[in-house]
N, C-alpha and C positions, 0 to 999 in steps of 0.2 A: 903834780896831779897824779892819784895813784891810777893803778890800771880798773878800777870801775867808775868813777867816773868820768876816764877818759874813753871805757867800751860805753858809758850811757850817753855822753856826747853825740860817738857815732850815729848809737840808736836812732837818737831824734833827728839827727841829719838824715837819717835813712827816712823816716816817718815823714817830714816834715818836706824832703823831697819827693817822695811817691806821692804824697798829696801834691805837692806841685806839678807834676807832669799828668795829673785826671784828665786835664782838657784833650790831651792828646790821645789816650786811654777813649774816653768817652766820643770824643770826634770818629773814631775808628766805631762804635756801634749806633753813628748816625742813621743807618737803613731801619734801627727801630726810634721809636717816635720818643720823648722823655718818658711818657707813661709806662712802657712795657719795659723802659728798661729798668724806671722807677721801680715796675711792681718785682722784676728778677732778681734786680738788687736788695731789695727786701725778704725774697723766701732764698737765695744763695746764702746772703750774709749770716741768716738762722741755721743754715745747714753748715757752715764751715764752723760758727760759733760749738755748734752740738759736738759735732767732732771733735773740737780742740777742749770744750768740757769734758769730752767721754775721755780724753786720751789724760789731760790732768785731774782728773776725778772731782771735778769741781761742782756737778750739778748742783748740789746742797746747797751752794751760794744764790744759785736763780731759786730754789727752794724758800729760802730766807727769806726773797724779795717778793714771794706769793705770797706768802704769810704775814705782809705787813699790809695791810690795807691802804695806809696813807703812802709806802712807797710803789706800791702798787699804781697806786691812784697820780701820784706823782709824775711815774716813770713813764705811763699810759700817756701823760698830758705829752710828756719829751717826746716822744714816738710820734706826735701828730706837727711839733716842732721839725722833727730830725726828717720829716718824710716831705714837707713843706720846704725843707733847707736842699732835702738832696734832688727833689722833684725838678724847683726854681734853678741849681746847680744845672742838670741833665740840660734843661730847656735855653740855659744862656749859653752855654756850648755851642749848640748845635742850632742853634740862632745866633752864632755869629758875632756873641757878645761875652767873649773870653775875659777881655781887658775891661769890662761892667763887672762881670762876676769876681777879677783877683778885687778891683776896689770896695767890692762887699768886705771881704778881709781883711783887707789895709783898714777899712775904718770899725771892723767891729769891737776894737778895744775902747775906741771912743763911745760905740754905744751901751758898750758893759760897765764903764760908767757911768754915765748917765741914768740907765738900769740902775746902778747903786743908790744913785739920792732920790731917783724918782718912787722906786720901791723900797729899799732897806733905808732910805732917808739918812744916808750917810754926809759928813760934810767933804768936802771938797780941798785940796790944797790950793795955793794959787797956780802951781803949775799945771795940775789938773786941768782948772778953770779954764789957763790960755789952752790949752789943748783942746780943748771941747768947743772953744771959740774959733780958732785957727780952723778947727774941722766943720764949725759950721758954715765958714765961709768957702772952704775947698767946694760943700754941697751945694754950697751957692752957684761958684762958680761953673761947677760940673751939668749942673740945671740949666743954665747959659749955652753951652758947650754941646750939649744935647737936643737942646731945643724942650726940654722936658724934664722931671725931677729923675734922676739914676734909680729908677723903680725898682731892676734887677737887684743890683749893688746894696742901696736898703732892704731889700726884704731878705736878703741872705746875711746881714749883718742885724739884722733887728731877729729873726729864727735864730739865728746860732747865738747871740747874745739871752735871749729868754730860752733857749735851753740849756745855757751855762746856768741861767739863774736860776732853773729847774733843780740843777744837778745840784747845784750850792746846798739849797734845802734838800736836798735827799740824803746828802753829807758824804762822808767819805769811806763810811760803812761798806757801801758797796763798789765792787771793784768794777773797771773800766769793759772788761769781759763780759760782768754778768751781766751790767748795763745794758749792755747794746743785745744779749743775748733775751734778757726782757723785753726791750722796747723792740725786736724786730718780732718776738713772738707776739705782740700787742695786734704788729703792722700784718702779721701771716696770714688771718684769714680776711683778711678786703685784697691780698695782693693775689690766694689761692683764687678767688673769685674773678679777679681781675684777669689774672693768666690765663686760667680757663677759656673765661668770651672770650679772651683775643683769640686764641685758638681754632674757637669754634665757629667763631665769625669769621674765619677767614683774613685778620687783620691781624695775626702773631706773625712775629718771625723767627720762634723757636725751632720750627720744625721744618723750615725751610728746605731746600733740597741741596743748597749748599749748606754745609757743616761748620762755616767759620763763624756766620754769626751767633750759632746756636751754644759755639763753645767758647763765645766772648763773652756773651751772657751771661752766662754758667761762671763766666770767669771773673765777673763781678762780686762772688764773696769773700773770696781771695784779696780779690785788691782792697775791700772794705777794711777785712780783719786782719789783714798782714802788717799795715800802718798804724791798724789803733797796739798791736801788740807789742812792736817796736817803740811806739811813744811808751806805751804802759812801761817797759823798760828802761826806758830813758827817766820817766820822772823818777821811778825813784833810786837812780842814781848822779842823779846831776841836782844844784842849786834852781827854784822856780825861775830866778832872777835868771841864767842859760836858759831856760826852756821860753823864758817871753824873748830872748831876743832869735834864739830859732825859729820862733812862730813867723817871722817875718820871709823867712824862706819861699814859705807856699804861696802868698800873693807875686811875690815877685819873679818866682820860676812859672806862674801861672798869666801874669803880666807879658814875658819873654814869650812863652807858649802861642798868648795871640797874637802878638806883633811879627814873630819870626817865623814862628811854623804855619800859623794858618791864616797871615797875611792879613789880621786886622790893621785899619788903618787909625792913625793917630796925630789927630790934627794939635797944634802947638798950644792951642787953648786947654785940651783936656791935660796935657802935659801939666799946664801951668797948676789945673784941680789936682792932680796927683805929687805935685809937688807941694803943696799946700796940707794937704791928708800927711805926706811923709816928715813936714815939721811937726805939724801935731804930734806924731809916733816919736819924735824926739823928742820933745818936750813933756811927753807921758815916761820914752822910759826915763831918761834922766830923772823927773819925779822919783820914780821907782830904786832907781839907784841910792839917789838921795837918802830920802826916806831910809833905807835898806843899812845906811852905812853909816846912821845916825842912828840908829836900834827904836826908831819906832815899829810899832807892831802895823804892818801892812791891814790895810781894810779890805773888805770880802770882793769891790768891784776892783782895788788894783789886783789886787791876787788873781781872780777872773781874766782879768786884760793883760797880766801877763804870761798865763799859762790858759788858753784856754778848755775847756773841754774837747779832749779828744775824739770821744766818736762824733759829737758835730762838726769839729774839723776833717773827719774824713768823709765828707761831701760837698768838700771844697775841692770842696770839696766834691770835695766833698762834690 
């Protein structure tokens, strides 16, 4: 291995573990509610973006992406995905439901297939298949286990799976930067509004009289765009087929996260839905291998499930 894609290796272990430790990050700015922190994170993330454009002369790229109406219109839709993915993210946090939210990501690569034949009407291999089966029956069991369908876990894997498939169609024209520096500009004035009432209503906690929350806040665009930069590094010096089995990092460091640090509990039944979700992920990537070492051409939902989009991963995230 020469020395870049063993620096892009790092990358993505760097990226792929800061996203894993969010819950902990985010558990620390529980005195504000998901929404405010929802809305900071949205006008922070725009400002640390603008910076890191101004300083690599990149604006011209988010330029590009004004200028196309359909990616415009596209990127708008992702933005109402990525703010829905990081919103539900904030709220299972700080509700207590860390180890629901890493299984949103454990099973999103199952739904990015799915996503494939349901919308791109792709066909299926048969390992595929037991994979999709095997996960529908972890959902089973986790429904059991819950007493209720894992409503957190699906909607943060059904968001960040249709904003992969967002980004799919927008193609790869646009870089992971200018991305995210569109779709928070999209999000900037409902969050500027947003900020605001809380303010004025007396319901912010920006301006508190202690300073720490106010510079946690603040310190949420950082943590947004440090991770997506790191992967943007990582992909394009490592194989997809390393970056899908990376991806596995962040549910599992975010798994650890509530069971260890913040004392979720974990009765043997949901064990048994998580180990059920973790064959499937075997039996997808093995597919992927497979495939890969037999020179078929990978289809749009394995390439998705094995790499997935990175700025919806960091609201796992994100």
């Amino acid at each position: 291995m020469n020395s870049s894609p063993r620096r892009g290796t790092w990358y993505g272990i760097a990226a792929y573990a800061l996203w894993g430790v969010f819950p902990l990050y985010f558990h620390a700015l529980r005195a504000s509610g998901a929404v405010e922190i929802l809305l900071h994170r949205v006008l922070w993330s725009l400002v640390v973006c603008g910076v890191v454009l101004t300083v690599i002369r990149a604006w011209g790229q988010v330029g590009d992406v004004l200028r196309s109406p359909r990616r415009t219109a596209l990127l708008g839709t992702a933005s109402a995905l990525l703010a829905a993915n990081w919103g539900v993210y904030v709220y299972a946090v700080n509700s207590g439901h860390v180890i629901e939210a890493s299984l949103g990501y454990y099973i999103n690569p199952l739904v990015t297939v799915l996503l494939g034949v349901l919308v791109l009407r792709e066909r299926l291999r048969r390992l595929q298949w037991a994979a999709v089966g095997v996960g529908a029956a972890a959902v089973a069991v986790l429904t059991a286990a819950y007493g209720r369908p894992p409503w957190i876990a699906l909607t943060l894997a059904c968001s960040f799976g249709g904003y992969g498939l967002i980004k799919n169609w927008v193609g790869g024209s646009v870089g992971a930067l200018a991305s995210l520096s569109t779709e928070t500009l999209t999000l900037a004035p409902f969050a500027v509004v947003g900020v605001v009432w809380l303010e004025l209503s007396g319901h912010g906690h920006f301006t508190d009289d202690a300073p720490v929350q106010g510079l946690l806040l603040a310190s949420a665009g950082v943590a947004t765009v440090v991770p997506l930069l790191f992967f943007a590094a990582a992909a394009r010096r490592v194989p997809l087929s390393t970056m899908g089995l990376l991806q596995y990092l962040t549910p599992t460091l975010q798994l650890l996260c509530g069971v260890v640090f913040l004392g979720e509990h974990m009765p043997a039944i949901r064990w048994l839905g998580f180990g059920l979700v973790w064959v499937a992920l075997v039996l997808l990537t093995v597919d992927s291998l497979v495939a890969r070492g037999r020179g078929a051409p990978p289809d749009d939902a394995a390439t998705a499930a094995a790499a997935p989009t990175s700025a919806a991963a960091a609201s796992s995230s994100s």
